[in-house]
DOTOR-197898 format. One record per residue (C-alpha): residue in three letters; y, z, x. Coordinates in pm, 1 decimal, padded with zeros to 6 digits. Each point is the difference from the previous one (the first is absolute). Example, Ala and Ser with C-alpha at 12.3 -4.5 7.8 and 13.67 -1.06 7.14 Angstrom:
BEGIN
<r Ala, <-00450.0, 00780.0, 01230.0>>
<r Ser, <00344.0, -00066.0, 00137.0>>
//
This chain:
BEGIN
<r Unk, <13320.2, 08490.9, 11727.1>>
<r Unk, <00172.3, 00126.1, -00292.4>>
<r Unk, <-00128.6, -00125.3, -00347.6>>
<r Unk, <00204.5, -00293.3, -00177.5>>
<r Unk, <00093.4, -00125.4, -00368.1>>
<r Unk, <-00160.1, -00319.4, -00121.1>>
<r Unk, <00310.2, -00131.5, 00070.0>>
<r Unk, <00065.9, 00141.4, 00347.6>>
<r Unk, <00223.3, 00214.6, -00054.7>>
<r Unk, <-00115.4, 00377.7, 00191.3>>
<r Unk, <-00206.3, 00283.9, -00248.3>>
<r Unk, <00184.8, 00356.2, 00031.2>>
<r Unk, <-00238.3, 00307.7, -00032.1>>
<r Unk, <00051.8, 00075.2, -00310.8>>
<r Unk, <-00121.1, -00390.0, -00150.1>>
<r Unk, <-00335.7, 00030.7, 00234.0>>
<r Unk, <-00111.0, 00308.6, -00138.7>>
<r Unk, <00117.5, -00145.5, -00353.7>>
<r Unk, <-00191.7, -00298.4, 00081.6>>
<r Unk, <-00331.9, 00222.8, 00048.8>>
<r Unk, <00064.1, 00157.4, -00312.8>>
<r Unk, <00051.0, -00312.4, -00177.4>>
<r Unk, <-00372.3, -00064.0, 00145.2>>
<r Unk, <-00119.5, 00332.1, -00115.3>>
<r Unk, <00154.4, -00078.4, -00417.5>>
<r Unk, <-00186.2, -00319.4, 00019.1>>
<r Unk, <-00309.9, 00205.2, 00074.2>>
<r Unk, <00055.4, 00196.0, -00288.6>>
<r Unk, <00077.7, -00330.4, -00230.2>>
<r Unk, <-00357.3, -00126.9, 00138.7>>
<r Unk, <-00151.8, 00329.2, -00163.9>>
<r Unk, <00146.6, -00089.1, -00327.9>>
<r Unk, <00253.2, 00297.8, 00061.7>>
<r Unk, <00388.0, 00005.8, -00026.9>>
<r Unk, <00101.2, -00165.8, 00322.3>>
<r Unk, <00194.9, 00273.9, 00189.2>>
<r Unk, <-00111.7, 00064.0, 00400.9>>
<r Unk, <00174.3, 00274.6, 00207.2>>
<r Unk, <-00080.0, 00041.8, 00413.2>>
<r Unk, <00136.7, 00328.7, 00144.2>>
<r Unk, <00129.3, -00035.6, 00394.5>>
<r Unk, <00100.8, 00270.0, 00236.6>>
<r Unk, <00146.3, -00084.2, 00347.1>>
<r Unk, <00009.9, -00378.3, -00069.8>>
<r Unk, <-00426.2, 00060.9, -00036.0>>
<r Unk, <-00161.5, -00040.0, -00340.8>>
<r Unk, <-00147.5, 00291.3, -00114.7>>
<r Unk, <-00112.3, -00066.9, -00328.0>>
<r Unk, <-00026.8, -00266.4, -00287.2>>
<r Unk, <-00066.2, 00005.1, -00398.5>>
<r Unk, <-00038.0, -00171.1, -00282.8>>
<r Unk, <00003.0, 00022.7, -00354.8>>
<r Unk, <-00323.8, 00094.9, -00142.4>>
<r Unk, <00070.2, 00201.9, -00307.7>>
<r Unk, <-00225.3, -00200.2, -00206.7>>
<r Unk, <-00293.9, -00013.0, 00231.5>>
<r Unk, <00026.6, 00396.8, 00094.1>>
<r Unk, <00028.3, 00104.1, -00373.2>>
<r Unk, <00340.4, 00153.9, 00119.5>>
<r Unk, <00388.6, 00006.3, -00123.9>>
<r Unk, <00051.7, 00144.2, 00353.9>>
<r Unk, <-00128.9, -00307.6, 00218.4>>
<r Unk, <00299.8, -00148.5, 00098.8>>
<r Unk, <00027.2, -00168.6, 00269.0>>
<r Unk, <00222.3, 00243.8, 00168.0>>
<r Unk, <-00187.6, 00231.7, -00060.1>>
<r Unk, <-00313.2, -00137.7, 00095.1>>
<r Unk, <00228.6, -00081.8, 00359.2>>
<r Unk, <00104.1, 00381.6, 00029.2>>
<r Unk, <-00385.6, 00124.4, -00064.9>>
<r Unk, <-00082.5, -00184.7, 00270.9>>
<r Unk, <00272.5, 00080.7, 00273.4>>
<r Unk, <-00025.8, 00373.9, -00068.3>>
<r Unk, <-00363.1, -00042.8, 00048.6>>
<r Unk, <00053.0, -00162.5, 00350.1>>
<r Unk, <00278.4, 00241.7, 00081.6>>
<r Unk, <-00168.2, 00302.9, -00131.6>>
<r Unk, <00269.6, 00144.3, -00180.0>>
<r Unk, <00143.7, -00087.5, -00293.7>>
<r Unk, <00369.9, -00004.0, 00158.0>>
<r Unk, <00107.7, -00346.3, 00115.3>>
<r Unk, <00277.0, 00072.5, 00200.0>>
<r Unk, <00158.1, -00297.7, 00135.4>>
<r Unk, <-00247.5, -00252.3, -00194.8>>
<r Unk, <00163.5, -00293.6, -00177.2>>
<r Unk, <-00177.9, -00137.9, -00330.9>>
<r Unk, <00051.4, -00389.2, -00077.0>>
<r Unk, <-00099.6, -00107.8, -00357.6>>
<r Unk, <00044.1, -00283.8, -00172.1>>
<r Unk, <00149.9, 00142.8, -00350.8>>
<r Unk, <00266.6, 00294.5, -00033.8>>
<r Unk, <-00189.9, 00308.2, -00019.5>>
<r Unk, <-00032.9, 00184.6, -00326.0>>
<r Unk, <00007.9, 00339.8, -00071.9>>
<r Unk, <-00298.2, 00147.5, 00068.7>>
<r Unk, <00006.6, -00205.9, 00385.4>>
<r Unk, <00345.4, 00056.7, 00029.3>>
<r Unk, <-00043.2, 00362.1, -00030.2>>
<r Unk, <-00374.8, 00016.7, 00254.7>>
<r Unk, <00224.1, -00166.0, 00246.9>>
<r Unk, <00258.7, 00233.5, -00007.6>>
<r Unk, <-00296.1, 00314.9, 00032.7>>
<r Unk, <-00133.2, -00204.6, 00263.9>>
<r Unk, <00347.8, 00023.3, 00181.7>>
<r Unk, <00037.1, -00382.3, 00079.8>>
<r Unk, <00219.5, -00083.0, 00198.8>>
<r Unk, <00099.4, -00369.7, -00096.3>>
<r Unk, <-00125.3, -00177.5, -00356.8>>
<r Unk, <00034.5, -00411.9, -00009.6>>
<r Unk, <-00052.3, -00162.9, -00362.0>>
<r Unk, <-00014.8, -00366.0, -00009.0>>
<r Unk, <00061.8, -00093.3, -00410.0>>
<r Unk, <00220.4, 00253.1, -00246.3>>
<r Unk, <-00223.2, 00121.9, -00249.1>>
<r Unk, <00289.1, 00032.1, -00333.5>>
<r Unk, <-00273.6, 00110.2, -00230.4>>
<r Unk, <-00124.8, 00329.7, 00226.5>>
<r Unk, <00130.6, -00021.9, 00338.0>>
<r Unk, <00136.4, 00367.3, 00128.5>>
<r Unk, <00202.0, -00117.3, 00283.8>>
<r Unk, <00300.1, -00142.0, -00138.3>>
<r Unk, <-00085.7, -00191.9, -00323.6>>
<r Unk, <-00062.1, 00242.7, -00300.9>>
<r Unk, <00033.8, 00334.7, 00265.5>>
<r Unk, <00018.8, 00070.5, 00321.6>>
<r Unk, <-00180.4, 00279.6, 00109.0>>
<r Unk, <00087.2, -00059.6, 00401.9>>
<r Unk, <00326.8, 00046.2, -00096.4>>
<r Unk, <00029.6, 00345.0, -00162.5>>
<r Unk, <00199.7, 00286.3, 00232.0>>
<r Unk, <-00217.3, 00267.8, -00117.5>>
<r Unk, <-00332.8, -00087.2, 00116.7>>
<r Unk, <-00071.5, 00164.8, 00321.8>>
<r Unk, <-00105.3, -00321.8, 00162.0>>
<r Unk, <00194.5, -00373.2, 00051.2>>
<r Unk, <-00176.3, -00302.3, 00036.2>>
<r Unk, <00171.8, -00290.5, 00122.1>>
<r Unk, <-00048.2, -00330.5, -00275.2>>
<r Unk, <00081.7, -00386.3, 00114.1>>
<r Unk, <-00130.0, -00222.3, -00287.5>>
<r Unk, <00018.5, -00389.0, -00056.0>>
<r Unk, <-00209.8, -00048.7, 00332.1>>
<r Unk, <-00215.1, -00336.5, -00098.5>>
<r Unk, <00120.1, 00077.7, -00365.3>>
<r Unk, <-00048.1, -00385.6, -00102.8>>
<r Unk, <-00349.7, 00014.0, 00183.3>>
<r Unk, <-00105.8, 00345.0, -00161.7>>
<r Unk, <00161.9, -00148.5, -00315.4>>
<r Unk, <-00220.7, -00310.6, -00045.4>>
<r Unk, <-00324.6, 00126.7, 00069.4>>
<r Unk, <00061.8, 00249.9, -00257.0>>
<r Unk, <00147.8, -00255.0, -00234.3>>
<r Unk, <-00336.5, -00230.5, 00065.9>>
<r Unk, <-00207.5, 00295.8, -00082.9>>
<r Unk, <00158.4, 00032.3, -00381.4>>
<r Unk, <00009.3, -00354.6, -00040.4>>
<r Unk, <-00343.6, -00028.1, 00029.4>>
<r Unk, <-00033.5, 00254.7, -00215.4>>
<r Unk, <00190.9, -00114.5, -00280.9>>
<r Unk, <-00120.9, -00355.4, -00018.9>>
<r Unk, <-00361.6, 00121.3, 00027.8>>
<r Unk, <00106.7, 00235.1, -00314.8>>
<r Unk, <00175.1, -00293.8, -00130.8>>
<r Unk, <-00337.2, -00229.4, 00057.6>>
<r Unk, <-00191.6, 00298.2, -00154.6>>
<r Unk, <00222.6, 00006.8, -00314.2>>
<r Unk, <-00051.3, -00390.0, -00095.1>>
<r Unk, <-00044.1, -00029.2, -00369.6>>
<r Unk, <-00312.7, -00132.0, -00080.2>>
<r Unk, <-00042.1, -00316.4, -00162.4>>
<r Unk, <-00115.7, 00000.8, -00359.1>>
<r Unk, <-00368.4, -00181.9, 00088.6>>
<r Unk, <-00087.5, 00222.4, 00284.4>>
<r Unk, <-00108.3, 00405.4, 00069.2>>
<r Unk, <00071.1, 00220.2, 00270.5>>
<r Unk, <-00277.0, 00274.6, 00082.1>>
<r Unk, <00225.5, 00366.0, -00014.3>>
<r Unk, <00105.7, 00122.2, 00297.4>>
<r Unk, <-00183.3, 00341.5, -00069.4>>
<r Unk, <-00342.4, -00230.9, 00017.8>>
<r Unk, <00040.6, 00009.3, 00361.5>>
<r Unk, <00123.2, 00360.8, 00034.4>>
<r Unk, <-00376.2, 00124.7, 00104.8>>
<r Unk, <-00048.4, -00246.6, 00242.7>>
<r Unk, <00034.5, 00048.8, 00382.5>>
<r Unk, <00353.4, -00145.7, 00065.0>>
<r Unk, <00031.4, -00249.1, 00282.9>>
<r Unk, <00130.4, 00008.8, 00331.7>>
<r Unk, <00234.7, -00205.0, -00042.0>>
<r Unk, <00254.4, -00097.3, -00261.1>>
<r Unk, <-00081.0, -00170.3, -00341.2>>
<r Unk, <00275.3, -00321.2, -00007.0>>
<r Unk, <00047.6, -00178.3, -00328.9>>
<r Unk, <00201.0, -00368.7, -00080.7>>
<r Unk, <00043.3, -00163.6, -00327.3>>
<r Unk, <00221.1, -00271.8, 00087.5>>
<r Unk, <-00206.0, -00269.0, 00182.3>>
<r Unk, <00049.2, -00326.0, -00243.4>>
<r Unk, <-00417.6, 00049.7, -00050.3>>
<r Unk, <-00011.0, 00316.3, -00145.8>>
<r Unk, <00270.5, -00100.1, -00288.5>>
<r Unk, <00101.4, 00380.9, 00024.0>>
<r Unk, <-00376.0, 00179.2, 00031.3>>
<r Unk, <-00023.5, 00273.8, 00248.0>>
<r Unk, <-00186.7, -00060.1, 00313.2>>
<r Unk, <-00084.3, 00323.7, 00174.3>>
<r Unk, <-00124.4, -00021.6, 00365.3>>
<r Unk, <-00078.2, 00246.9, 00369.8>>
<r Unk, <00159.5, -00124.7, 00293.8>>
<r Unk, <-00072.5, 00229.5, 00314.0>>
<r Unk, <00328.0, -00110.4, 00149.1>>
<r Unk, <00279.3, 00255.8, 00036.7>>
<r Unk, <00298.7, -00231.8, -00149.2>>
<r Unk, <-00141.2, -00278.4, -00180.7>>
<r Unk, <00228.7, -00238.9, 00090.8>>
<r Unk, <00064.3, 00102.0, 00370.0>>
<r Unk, <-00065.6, -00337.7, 00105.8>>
<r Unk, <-00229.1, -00249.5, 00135.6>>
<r Unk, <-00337.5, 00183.3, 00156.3>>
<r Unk, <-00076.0, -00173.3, 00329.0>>
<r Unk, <-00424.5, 00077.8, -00085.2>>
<r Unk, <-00081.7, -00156.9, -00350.4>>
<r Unk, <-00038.6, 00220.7, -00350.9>>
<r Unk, <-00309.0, 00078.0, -00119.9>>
<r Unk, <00023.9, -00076.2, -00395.5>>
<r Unk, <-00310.4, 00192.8, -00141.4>>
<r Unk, <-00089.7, -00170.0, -00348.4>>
<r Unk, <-00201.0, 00226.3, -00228.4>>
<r Unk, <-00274.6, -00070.8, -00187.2>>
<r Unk, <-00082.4, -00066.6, -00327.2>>
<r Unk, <00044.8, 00327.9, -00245.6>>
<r Unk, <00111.3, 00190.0, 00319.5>>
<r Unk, <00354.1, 00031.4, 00120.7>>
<r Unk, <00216.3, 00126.1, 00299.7>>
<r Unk, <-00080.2, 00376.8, -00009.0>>
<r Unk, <-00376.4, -00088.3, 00086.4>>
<r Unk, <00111.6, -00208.9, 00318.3>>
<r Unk, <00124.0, 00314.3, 00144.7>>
<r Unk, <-00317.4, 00030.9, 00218.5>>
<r Unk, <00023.7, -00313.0, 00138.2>>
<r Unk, <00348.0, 00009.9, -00015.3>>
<r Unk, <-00016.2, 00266.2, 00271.0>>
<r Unk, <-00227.1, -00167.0, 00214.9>>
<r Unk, <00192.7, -00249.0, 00019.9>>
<r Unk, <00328.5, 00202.7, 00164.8>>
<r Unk, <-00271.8, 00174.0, 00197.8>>
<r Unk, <-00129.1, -00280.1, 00167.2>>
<r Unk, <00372.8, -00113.4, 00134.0>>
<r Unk, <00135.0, -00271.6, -00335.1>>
<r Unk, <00310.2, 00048.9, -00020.9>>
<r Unk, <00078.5, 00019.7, -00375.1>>
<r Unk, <-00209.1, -00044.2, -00279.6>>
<r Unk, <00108.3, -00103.6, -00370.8>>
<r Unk, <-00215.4, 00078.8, -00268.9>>
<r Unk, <00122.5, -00124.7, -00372.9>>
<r Unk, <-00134.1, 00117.6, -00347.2>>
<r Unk, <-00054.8, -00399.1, -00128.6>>
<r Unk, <00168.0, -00020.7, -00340.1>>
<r Unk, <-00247.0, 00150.4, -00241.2>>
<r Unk, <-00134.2, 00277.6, 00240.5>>
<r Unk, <00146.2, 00357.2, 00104.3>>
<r Unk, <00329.4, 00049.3, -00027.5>>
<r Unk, <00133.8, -00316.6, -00061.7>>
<r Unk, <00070.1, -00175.0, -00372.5>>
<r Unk, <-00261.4, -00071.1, -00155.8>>
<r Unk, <00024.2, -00295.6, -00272.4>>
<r Unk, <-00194.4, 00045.1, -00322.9>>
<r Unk, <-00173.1, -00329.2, -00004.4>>
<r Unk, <-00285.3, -00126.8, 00219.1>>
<r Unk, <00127.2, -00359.1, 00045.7>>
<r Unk, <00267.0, 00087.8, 00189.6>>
<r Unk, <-00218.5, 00077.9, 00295.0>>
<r Unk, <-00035.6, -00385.7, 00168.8>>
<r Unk, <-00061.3, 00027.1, 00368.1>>
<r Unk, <00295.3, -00260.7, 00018.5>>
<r Unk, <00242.1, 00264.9, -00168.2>>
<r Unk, <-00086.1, 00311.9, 00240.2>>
<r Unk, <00020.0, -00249.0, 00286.0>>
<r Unk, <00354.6, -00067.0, -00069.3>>
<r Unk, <00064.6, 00317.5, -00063.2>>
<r Unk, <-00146.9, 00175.8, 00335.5>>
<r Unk, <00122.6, -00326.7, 00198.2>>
<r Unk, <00375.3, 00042.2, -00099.3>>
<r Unk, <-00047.2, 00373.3, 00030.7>>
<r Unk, <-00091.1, -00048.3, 00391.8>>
<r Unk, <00266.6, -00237.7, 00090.0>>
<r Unk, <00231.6, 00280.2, -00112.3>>
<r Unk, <-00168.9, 00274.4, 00143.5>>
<r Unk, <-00159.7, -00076.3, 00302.3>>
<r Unk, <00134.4, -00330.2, 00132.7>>
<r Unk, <-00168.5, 00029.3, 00318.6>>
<r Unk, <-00368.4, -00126.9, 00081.3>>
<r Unk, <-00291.7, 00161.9, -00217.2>>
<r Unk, <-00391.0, 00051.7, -00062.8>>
<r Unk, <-00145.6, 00001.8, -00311.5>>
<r Unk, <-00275.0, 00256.0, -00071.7>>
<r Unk, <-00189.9, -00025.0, -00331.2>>
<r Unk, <-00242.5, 00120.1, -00167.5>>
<r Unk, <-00278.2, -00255.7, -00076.1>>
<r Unk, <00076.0, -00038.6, -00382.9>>
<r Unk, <00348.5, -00077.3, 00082.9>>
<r Unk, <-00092.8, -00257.5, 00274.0>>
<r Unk, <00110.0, -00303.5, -00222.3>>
<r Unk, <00346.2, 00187.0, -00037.2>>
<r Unk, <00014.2, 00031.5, 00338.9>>
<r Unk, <-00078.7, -00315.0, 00106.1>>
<r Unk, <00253.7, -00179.6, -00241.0>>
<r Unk, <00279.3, 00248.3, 00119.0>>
<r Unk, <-00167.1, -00101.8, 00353.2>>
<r Unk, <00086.2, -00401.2, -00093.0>>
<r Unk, <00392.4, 00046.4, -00062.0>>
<r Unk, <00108.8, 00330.3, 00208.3>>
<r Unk, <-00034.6, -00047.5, 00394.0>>
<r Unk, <-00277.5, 00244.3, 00087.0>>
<r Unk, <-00167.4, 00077.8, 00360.5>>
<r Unk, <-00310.3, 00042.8, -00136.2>>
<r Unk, <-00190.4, 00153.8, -00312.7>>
<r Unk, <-00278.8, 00250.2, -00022.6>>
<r Unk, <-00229.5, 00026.4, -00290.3>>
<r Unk, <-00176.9, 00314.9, -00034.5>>
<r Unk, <-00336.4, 00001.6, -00147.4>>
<r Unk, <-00011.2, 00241.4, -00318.4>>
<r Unk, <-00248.5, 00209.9, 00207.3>>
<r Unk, <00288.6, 00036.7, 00250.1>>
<r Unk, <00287.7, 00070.7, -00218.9>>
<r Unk, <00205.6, 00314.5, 00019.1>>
<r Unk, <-00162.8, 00344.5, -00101.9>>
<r Unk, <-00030.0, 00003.4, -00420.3>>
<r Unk, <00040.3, 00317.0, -00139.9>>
<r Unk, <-00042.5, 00025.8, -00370.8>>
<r Unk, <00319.9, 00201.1, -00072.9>>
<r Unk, <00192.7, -00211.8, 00199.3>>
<r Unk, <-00109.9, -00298.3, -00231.1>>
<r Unk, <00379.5, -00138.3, -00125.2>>
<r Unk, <00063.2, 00252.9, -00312.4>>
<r Unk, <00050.1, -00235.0, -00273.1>>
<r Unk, <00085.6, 00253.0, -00292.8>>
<r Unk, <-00194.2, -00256.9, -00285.2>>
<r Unk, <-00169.1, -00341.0, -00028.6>>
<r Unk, <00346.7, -00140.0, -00078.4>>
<r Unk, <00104.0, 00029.0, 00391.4>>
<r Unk, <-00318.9, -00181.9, 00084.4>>
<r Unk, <00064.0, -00358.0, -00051.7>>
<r Unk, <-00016.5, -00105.9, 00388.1>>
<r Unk, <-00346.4, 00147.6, 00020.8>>
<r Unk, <-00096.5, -00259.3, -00253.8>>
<r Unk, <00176.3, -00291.2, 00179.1>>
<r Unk, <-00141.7, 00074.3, 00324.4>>
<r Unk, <-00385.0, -00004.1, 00053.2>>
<r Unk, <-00077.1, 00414.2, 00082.5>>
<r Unk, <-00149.2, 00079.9, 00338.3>>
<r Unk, <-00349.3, 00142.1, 00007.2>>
<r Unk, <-00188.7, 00175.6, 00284.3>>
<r Unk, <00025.4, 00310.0, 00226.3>>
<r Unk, <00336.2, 00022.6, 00182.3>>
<r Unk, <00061.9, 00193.2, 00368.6>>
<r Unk, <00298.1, 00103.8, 00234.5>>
<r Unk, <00047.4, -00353.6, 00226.8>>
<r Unk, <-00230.5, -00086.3, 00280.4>>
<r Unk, <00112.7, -00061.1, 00314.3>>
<r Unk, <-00110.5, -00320.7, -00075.2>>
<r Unk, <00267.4, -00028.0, -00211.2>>
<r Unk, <00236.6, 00116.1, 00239.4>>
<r Unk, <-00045.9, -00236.2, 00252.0>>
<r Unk, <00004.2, -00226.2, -00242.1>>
<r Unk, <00359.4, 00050.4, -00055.3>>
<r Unk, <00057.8, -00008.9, 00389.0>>
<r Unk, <-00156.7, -00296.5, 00058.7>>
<r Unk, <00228.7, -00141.5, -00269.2>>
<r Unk, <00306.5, 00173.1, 00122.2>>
<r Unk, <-00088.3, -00129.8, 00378.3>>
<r Unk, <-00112.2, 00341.1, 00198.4>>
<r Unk, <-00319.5, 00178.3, -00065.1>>
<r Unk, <-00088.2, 00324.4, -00142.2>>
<r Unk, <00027.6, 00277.6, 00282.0>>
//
């Protein structure tokens, strides 16, 4: 049975390879790269697929295509592709445009025109020129609009996080310096910000979330919310944090509370009523993760969790005991450059005791509130 549009309408050859490409650029987009996926086919068999992964691989030359023709001359043993056709989501540049042509491919399909770089049509076209000793036949525009969006989802995201990033600060607040965290063992997963929740009257809230596109959609198993505790803040859930996705949950969030981490932090101690952060993280989660939830906190933030418990539909909440709170290192202690960033340490009582990587106590704890048990 031959595949089919959403609509019905029959898939040509060209738009299912496309389509696995498409698949292979939101791979890439997952790894925080560029989202650009390529799948190389000879004889109607696929050969080969790639991704971008410049970024990850410390390399200007890990394009997807390229990472595609690596791995079909590898298979093939040879680095001639004769009769191979390459399908990739965005016109080829230069440097692709000119492997494929040593690699003596036969057919090259681009999905979305590239008018900054692309080198088969749009600023050159290297396929085109007479004198090399090699042709390459180009169709572009297959799934343009398909290759287009996820592309154009990719910078969004991008510039309203730099946007959300670039907030001016308000006059009775500080904002630890971005180099404060520059030693520390980077998460993950990304670092989201928001400012404009009515709550946070334009402070910065900075949080983890686990989940590949933040706002993908209702999860059908709930979201563990992991509150931190008192003087600590997200980068010290990371241990439990990672249990978590080990044992099978879904997605986890994990929020700097106003005051801690990365998010504003305002200059007077007052500010800091359990009433105020529980509007704050309560109007955050109806935005963010709409769909059904567990609360995990800390012990000294058990009356914040229990208020945000009494006005936010919740499946179940876990307290962990100080004793079983994420590993504390001291370096990763939030990196407040002087006392004048410390004001929520005053308005909150500070945790005291010896802290460890979660039980699996813990664990099924969360299970049991999220309806399955720990495996």
């Amino acid at each position: 049975m031959s595949a089919e549009h959403p609509q019905g309408l029959p898939v040509s050859s060209d738009e299912r390879w496309m389509a696995l490409a498409i698949e292979q650029a939101r791979a890439a987009e997952i790894d925080g790269e560029v989202p650009v996926g390529a799948v190389l086919v000879k004889d109607g068999q696929l050969l080969a697929v790639g991704r971008n992964a410049p970024v990850a691989c410390h390399d200007p030359t890990a394009h997807a295509e390229v990472a595609a023709l690596r791995e079909a001359a590898r298979t093939l043993g040879n680095y001639r592709l004769d009769g191979c056709e390459l399908f990739v989501t965005l016109e080829p540049c230069a440097m692709c445009a000119g492997a494929m042509l040593h690699a003596r491919l036969s057919r090259v399909v681009f999905g979305a025109a590239d008018p900054r770089t692309g080198a088969a049509g749009s600023v050159l076209d290297l396929f085109a020129d007479p004198r090399l000793n090699h042709q390459t036949q180009v169709v572009g525009g297959v799934l343009a609009s398909a290759c287009a969006e996820v592309l154009q989802t990719f910078f969004q995201a991008r510039r309203n996080a730099a946007r959300d990033i670039a907030q001016p600060l308000r006059d009775d607040a500080l904002r630890t310096p971005a180099a404060r965290f520059a030693a520390l063992p980077p998460p993950d997963w990304p670092v989201r910000y928001c400012s404009d929740l009515p709550a946070l009257s334009g402070l910065q809230l900075a949080w983890l979330d686990t989940a590949a596109d933040a706002r993908a959609g209702a999860f059908a198993s709930p979201t563990v919310v992991c509150l931190h505790g008192a003087g600590q803040w997200s980068q010290q859930m990371l241990p439990l944090v990672s249990a978590l996705l080990a044992s099978g949950c879904p997605r986890v969030l994990a929020p700097d509370l106003i005051g801690f981490g990365r998010s504003d932090k305002p200059k007077r101690a007052s500010v800091h009523t359990i009433e105020w952060h529980r509007d704050v993280l309560a109007q955050w989660l109806t935005r963010e993760a709409p769909g059904p939830l567990v609360l995990l906190a800390v012990q000294s933030m058990r009356e914040l969790a229990e208020a945000l418990a009494a006005i936010v539909p919740v499946r179940g909440l876990v307290v962990v005991p100080e004793e079983d709170a994420p590993g504390m290192v001291d370096e990763w202690r939030a990196p407040f450059p002087d006392r004048g960033h410390e004001a929520a340490l005053r308005g909150f009582a500070r945790a005291k005791g010896p802290r460890r990587v979660a039980t699996n106590h813990t664990l099924r704890a969360v299970h049991e509130a999220m309806g399955y048990f720990a495996p």
